[in-house]
C-alpha positions, 0 to 999 in steps of 0.5 A: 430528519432522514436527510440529515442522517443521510447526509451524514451517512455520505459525509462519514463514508466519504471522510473514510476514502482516501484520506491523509491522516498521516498516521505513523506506523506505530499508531498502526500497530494496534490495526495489524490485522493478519499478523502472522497470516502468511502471502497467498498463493492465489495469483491476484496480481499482475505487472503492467505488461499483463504477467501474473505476479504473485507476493510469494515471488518475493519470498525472502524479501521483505515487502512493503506493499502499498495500495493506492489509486491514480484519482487518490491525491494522498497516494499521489503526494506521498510517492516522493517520500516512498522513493526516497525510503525506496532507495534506502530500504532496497539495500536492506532486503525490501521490495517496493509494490504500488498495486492498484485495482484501475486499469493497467491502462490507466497506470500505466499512462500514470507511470509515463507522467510521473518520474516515480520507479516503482513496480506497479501492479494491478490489483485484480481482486476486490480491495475490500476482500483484502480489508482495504477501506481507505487509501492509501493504505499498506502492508509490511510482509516480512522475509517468511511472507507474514503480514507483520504491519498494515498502515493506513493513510498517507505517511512520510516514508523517508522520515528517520523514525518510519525507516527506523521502524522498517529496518527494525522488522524482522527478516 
């Protein structure tokens, strides 16, 4: 009996990491956690170059903030969608950040092997301390630096109906 619930333990925990659940903004709107919490000042991230960054560097943009990982095979997949919306959201006042909390080594090599142009940061706090459980997950931040939507799970980006919904967030 203890193995089974222990199996199931490690099955439930596993189902929860990196998932593709392809869940669409509006689904998330009912998880926004930290609507109206502003950025932190604290500098927790850092470009592949080893300079601080910080999301109040962005103020008056919005941002669209997703966290992902090199071994994360839905973050991976989804990237070319998000350079499609990338293209179409960075004429509407958007930034696009990957942050992920590997090794800027390991994204960089990532970076060199993939046509992708984001900005890529690393992440030097803990994921969990930001409620990141699974990946990919993202938040939207508003021009005032509000955290107005977190999505979680790997979404089509340059889908009519998710750009619709970004362009719609206020500035």
């Amino acid at each position: 009996m203890k193995i089974k619930l222990m199996f199931l333990t490690v099955c439930l925990f596993l189902s929860g990491s990196c998932r593709d659940s392809g869940e669409k903004l509006k689904s998330n709107e009912k998880k926004q956690l930290g609507v109206s919490k502003t950025m932190k000042e604290k500098v927790l991230y850092e470009d592949l170059d080893g300079n601080a960054v910080s999301l109040s560097d962005f103020k008056g943009k919005r941002i669209l903030l997703n966290f992902w990982a090199t071994w994360c095979k839905p973050c991976v997949q989804e990237m070319p969608s998000l350079m499609k919306a990338k293209s179409v959201l960075e004429k509407e006042g958007f930034v696009v950040l990957l942050a992920s909390d590997e090794s800027l080594k390991t994204i960089r090599k990532f970076k060199q092997s993939v046509p992708h142009t984001f900005k890529y940061l690393r992440y030097k706090g803990g994921l969990a301390q930001l409620n990141v459980y699974a990946l990919p997950t993202t938040f939207i931040y508003n021009e005032a630096g509000e955290k107005v939507h977190e999505i979680i799970g790997a979404t089509a980006w340059d889908s009519p109906e998710i750009i619709k919904k970004l362009k719609a967030i206020p500035q």
